[in-house]
C-alpha positions in Angstrom: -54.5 18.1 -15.7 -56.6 15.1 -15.0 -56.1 13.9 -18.6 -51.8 14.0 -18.7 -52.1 12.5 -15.4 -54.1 9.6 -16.7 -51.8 9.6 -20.2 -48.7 9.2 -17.9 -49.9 6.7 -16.1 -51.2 4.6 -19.4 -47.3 5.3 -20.6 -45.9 3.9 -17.7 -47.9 1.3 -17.4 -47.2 0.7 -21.4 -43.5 0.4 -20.4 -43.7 -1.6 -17.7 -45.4 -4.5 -19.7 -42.7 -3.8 -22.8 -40.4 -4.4 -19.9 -41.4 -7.3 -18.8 -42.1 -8.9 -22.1 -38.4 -9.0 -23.4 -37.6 -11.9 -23.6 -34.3 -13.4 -21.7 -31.7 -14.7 -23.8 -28.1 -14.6 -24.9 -28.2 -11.0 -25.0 -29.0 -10.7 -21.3 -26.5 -13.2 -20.4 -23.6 -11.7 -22.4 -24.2 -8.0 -20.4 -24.6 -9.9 -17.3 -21.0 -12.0 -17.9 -19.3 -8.3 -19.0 -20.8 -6.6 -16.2 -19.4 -9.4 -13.9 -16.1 -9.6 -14.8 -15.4 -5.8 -15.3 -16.3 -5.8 -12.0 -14.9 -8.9 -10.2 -11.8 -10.2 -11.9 -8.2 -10.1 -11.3 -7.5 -10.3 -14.3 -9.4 -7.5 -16.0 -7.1 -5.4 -14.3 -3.9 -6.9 -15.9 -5.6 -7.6 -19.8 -7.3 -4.3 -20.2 -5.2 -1.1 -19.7 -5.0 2.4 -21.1 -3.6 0.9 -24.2 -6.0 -1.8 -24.4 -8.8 0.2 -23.3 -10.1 1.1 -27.1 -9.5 -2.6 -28.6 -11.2 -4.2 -25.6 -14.1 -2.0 -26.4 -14.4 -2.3 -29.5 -14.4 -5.9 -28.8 -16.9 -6.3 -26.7 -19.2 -4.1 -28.7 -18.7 -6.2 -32.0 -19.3 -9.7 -30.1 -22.7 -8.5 -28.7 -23.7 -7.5 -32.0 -22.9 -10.5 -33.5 -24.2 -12.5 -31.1 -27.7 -10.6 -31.4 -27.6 -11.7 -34.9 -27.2 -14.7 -35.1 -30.4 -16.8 -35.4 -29.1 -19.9 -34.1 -29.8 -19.9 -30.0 -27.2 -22.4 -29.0 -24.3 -20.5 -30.7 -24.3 -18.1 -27.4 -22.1 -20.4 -25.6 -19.2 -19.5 -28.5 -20.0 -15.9 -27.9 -19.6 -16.1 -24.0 -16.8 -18.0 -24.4 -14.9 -16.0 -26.8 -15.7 -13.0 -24.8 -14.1 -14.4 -21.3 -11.2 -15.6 -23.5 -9.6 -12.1 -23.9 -8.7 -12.3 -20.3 -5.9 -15.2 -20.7 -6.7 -16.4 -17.4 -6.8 -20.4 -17.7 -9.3 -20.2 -14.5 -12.1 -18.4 -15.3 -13.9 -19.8 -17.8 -18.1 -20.1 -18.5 -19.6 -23.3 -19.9 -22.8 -25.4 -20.0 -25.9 -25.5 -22.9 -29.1 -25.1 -23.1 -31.1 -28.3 -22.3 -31.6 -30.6 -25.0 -33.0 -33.9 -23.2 -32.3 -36.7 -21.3 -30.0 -39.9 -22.5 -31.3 -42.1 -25.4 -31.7 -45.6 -24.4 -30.1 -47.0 -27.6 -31.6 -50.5 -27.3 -34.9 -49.3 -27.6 -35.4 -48.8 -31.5 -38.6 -47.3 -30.6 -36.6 -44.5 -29.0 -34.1 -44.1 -31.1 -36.6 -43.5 -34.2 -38.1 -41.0 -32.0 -34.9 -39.3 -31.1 -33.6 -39.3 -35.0 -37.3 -37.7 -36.3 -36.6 -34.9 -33.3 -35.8 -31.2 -34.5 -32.1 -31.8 -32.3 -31.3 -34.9 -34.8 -33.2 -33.2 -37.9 -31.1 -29.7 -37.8 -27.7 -31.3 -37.0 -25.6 -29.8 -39.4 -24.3 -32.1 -42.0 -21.2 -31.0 -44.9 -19.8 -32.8 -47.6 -16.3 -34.1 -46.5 -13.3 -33.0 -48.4 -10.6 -35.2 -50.2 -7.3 -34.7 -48.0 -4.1 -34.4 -49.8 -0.9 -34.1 -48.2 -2.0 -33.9 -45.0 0.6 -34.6 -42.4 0.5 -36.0 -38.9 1.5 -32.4 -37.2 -1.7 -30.4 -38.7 -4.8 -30.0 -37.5 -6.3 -32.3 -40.5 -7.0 -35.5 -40.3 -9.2 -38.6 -39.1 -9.4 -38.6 -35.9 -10.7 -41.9 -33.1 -12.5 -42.0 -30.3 -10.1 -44.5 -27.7 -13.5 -47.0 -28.0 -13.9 -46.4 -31.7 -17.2 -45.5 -31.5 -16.6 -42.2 -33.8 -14.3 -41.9 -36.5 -14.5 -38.2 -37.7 -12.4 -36.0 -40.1 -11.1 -32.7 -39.1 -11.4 -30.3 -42.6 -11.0 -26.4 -43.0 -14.6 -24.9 -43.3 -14.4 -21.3 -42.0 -17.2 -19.1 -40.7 -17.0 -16.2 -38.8 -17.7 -19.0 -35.7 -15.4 -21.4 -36.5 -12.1 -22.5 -38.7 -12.5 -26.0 -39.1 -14.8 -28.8 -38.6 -15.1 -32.6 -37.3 -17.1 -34.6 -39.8 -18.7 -37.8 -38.8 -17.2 -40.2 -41.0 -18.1 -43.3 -39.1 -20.6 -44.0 -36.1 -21.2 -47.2 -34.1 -24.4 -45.9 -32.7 -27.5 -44.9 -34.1 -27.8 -41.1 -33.0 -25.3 -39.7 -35.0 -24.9 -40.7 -38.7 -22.2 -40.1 -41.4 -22.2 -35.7 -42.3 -23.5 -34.6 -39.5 -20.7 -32.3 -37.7 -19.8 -33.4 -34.2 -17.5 -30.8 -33.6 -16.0 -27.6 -34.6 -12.8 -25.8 -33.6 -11.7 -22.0 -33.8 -8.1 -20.7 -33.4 -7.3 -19.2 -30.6 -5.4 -15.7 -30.4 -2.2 -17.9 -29.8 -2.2 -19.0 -33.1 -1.5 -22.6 -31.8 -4.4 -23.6 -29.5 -8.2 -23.9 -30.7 -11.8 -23.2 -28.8 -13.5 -26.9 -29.3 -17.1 -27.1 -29.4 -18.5 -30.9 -29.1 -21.4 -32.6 -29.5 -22.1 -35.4 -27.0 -23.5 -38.5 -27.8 -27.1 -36.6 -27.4 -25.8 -33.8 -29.3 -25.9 -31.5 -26.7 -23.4 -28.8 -27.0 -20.3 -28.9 -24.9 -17.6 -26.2 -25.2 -13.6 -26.8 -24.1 -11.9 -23.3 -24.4 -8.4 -25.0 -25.1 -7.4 -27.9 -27.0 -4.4 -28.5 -29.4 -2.7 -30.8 -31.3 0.8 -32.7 -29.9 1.8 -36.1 -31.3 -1.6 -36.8 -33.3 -3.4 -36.2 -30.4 -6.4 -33.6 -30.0 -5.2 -32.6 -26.0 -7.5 -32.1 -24.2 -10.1 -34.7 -25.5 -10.0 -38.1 -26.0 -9.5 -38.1 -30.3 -6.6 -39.2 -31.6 -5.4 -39.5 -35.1 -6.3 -42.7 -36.9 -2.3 -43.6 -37.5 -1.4 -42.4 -33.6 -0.1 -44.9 -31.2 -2.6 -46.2 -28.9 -2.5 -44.3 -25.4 0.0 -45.9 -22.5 -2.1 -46.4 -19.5 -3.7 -43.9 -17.4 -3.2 -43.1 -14.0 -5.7 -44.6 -11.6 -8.3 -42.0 -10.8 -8.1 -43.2 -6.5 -5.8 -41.9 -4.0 -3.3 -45.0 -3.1 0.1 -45.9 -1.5 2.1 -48.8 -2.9 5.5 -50.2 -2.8 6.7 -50.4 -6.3 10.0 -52.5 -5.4 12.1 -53.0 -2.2 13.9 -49.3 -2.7 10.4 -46.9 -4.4 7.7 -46.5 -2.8 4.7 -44.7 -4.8 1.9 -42.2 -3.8 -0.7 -41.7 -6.1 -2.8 -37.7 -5.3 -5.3 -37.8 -7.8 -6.8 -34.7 -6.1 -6.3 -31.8 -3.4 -9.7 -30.8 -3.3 -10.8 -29.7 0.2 -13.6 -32.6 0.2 -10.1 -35.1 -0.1 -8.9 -33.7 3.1 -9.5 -36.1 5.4 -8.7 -39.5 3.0 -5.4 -37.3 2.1 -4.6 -36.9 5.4 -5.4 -41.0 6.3 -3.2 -42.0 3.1 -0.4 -39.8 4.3 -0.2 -41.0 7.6 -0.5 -44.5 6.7 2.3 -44.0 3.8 5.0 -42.3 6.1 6.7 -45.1 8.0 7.3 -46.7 4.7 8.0 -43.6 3.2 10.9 -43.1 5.4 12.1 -46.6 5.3 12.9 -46.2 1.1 15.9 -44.5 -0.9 13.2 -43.5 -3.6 10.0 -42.0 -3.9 7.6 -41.0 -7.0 4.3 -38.7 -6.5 2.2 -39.5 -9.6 -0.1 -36.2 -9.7 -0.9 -37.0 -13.0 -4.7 -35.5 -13.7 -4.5 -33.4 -10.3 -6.5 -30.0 -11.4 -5.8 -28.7 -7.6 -7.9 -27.7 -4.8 -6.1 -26.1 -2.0 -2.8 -25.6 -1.1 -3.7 -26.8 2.8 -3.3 -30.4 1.4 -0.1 -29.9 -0.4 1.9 -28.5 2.5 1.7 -32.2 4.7 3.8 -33.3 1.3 7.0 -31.2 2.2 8.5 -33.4 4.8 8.7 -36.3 2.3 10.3 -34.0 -0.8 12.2 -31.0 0.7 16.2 -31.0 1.4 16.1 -27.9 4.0 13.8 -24.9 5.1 12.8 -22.8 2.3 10.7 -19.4 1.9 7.6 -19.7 0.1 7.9 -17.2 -2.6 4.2 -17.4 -3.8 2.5 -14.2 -3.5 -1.4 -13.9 -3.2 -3.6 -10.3 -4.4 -7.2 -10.8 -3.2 -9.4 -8.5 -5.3 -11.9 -7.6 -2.4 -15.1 -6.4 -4.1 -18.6 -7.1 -2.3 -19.3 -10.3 -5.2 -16.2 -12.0 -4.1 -16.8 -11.6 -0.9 -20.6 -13.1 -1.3 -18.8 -16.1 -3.3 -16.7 -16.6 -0.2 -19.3 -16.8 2.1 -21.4 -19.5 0.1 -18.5 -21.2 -0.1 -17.7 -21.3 3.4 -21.9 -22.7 3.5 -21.2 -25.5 1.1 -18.1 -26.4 3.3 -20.0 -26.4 6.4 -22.7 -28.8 5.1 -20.5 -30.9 4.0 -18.3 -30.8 7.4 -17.7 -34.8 7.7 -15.6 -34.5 4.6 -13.6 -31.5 5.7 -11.6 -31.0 9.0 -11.9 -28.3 11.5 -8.9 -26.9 10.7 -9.8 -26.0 7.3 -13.1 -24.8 8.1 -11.5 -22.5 10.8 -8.7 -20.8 8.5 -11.6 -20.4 5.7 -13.1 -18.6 8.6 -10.3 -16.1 9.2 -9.7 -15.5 5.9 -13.3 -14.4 4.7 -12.9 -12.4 8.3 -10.0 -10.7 7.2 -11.8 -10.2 3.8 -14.4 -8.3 4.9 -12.1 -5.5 6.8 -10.4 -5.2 3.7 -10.7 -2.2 1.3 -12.9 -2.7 -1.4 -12.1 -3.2 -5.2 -8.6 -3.2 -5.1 -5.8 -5.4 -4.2 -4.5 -6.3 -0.9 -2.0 -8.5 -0.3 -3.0 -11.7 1.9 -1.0 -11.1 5.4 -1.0 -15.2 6.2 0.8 -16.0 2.6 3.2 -13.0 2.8 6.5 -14.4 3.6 5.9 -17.9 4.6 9.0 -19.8 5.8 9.1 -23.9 5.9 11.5 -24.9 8.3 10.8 -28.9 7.9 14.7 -30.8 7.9 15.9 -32.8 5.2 15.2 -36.8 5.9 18.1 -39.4 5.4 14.8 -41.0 3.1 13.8 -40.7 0.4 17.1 -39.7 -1.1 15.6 -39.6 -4.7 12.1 -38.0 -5.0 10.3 -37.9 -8.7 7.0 -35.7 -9.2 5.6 -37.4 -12.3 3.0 -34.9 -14.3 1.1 -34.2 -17.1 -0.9 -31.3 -18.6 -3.9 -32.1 -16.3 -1.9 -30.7 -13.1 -3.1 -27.7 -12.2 -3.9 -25.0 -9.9 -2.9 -26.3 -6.4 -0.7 -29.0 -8.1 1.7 -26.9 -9.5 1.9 -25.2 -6.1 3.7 -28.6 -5.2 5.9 -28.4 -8.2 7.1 -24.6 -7.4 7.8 -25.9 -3.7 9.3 -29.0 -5.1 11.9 -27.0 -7.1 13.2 -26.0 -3.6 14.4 -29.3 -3.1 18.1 -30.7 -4.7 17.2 -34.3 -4.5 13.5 -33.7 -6.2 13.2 -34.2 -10.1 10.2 -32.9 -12.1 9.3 -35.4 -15.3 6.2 -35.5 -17.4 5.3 -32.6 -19.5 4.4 -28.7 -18.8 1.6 -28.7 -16.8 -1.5 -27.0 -17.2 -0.4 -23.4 -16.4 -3.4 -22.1 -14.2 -1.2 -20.4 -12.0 -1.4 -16.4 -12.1 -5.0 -16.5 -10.8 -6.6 -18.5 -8.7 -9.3 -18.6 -5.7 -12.4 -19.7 -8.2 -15.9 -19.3 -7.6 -19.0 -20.0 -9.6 -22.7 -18.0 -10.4 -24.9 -18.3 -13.1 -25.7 -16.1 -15.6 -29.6 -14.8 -15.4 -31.5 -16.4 -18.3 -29.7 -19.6 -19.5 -28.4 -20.7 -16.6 -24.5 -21.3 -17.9 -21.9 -21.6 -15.3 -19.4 -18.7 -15.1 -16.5 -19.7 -12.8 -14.1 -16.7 -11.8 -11.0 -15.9 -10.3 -10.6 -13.8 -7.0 -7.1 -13.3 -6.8 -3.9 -12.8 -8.8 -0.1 -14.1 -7.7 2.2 -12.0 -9.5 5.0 -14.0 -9.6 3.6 -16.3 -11.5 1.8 -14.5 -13.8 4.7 -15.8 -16.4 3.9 -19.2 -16.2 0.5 -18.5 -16.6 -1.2 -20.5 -19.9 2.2 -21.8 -20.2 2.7 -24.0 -17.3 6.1 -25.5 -15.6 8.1 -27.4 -17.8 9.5 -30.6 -16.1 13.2 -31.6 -16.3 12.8 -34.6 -17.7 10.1 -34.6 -20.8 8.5 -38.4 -20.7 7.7 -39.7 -23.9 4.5 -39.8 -24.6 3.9 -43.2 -26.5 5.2 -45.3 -23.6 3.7 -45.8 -20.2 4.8 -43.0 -17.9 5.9 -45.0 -14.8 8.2 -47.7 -16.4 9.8 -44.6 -17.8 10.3 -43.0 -14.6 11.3 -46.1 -12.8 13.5 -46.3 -15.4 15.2 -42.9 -14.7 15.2 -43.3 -11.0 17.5 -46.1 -11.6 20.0 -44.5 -14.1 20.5 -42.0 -11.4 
């Protein structure tokens, strides 16, 4: 008895060492990501049904295996990423790479030779690059430019089970990446039109973007353009700022509605209204706005609207314990940083994580204080011509401006589609266990908008994108 006592222990023992001795890696990180959003995310709800049920499985069970594999440890990223794109939820998304040093000071030859004789320089894939006959501006193939010229790479088909075509270096103006060596690599997406990109930085650390595409000879959604492409019309400035453009169009650049903006928001628009109301036209550039919260898009309907109108955005919190723990550390960071954000915001964050944690778990409830909402601010004799000028990069809580905006008879949308991150929302980040990537996820779902989801709104005036964006719009505003 003594003896099977002593045996069992020695097992146990045995197992608990075999436990602690496997090593954490991908593998670990994929389960926890899985386990996560199966759990947590709107949108798991709305991509995998009873119909989807045996596809999404067998999906899931194929990518770990693949990903186990696979030899090469900084593939996982493609796996992850692959795996949270079957949700179609422009949101939620994982990124980050394993660490791969600091910068290379590039003036420093002694560096430089150190960094090119490094295994990260040495096992750099390189691949022969391929002659490219009729290749026309609207595929995927090409040479491709960096706006500072420092790269000059060419896109070719070279398909793995990871990827469907590659970017070549065909020229480099700095020492840490030569001619061969692959600085990127793109795989089609299940759209059939948009591509996961996975680049190389200047370090060659890895960097993942889950969407890019090609419009006018430009990879969107990075900075490469094809070789014969126009050069770029101006971007908009990346600082909050009023301006009179002429005597009759004032101009009221929102580079952000991120809660930390909330108090220089709230400065600009105070110090913008008088002249505001004192001009027949106004434009919002929004250009590059990726959102925030909705609180600093609602002091915006005085200057736009043309009468009261019901909000017809609908908000689903999926209450589940995780979400709830997300919202609470984000009601922390908010708190610490309390010089930056105004009482009023920390106060309804308040309620609503109150209100959260009466709520019945893991389903939907409906939020009570979005349910309904009427704004009753009058139209203004100015503006009397309102543009909202956009691009791709709005998003989130800046295409809650251009659903309000449509509301309005004397407000004109112009630009492009936006970015279409509208059918969830309500993001919060944790890290997965071993390698530390960033997995950012949704908490609730607006059902209304579910359509425009991926897709974004499409303006009413398309700008042309090889000629600066405000001349254009001026231009409109005085056709009309």
């Amino acid at each position: 008895m003594k003896l099977s006592l002593l045996l069992m222990l020695l097992w146990v023992s045995i197992l608990s060492v075999a436990a602690q001795t496997v090593p954490c890696g991908c593998a670990q990180d994929f389960d926890f990501t899985v386990k996560y959003l199966e759990q947590n995310l709107p949108a798991f709800h709305d991509a995998v049904t009873p119909k989807t049920q045996p596809a999404y499985t067998q999906f899931k069970q194929q990518l770990r295996r693949a990903l186990v594999a696979d030899p090469v440890p900084a593939h996982c990223i493609r796996y992850l990423m692959r795996y949270v794109s079957f949700f179609h939820d422009s949101h939620t998304d994982i990124s980050g790479s394993p660490p791969s040093g600091p910068p290379v000071k590039e003036t420093d030859a002694a560096a430089v030779a150190a960094f090119q004789a490094s295994p990260l320089f040495q096992t750099t894939e390189r691949v022969r690059l391929l002659p490219l006959n009729h290749v026309s501006g609207e595929t995927i193939e090409g040479r491709y430019r960096t706006p500072d010229s420092t790269y000059t790479i060419q896109i070719q088909q070279d398909k793995t089970p990871l990827r469907d075509y590659v970017g070549v270096i065909v020229q480099s103006r700095t020492p840490l990446w030569q001619p061969g060596q692959v600085k990127l690599e793109l795989q089609r997406n299940p759209d059939g039109r948009t591509f996961q990109c996975y680049q190389y930085q200047r370090n060659h650390a890895l960097q993942a973007q889950p969407v890019v595409w090609l419009e006018y000879g430009r990879l969107r959604n990075t900075t490469r353009q094809k070789v014969a492409a126009p050069a770029l019309p101006p971007p908009a400035a990346p600082q909050a700022q009023f301006r009179q453009l002429d005597a009759t169009t004032a101009y009221l650049r929102i580079p952000s509605f991120g809660s930390t903006w909330t108090t220089r928001l709230d400065s600009l628009y105070r110090h913008a209204q008088l002249a505001i109301e004192q001009s027949q036209n106004l434009i919002f550039d929004v250009r590059d706005n990726g959102g925030g919260s909705d609180q600093n898009v609602e002091p915006l309907i005085p200057f736009f609207t043309s009468g009261p109108f019901q909000d017809d955005q609908q908000e689903e919190y999926y209450v589940t314990p995780a979400n709830i723990q997300r919202f609470t550390e984000y009601l922390h960071t908010l708190q610490q940083d309390s010089a930056q954000v105004e009482a009023a915001t920390l106060q309804h964050t308040r309620q609503k994580l109150a209100w959260l944690r009466k709520a019945p778990l893991n389903q939907f409830v409906p939020d009570p204080a979005t349910t309904g909402r009427r704004f009753t601010s009058p139209a203004r004799a100015n503006p009397k011509q309102v543009v909202i000028l956009y691009n791709q990069g709005c998003s989130s809580s800046c295409e809650t401006l251009l659903f309000w905006a449509k509301n309005s008879t004397k407000t004109t949308l112009v630009g492009e589609p936006s970015g279409g991150y509208v059918g969830y929302g309500n993001v919060f980040s944790v890290s997965t266990p071993c390698l530390r990537f960033q997995l950012n996820a949704t908490t609730l779902r607006l059902p209304n908008q579910l359509q425009y989801e991926g897709k974004g709104v499409t303006p009413a005036v398309r700008l042309h994108p090889d000629e600066d964006w405000l001349a254009q719009t001026m231009r409109l505003l005085k056709q009309n």
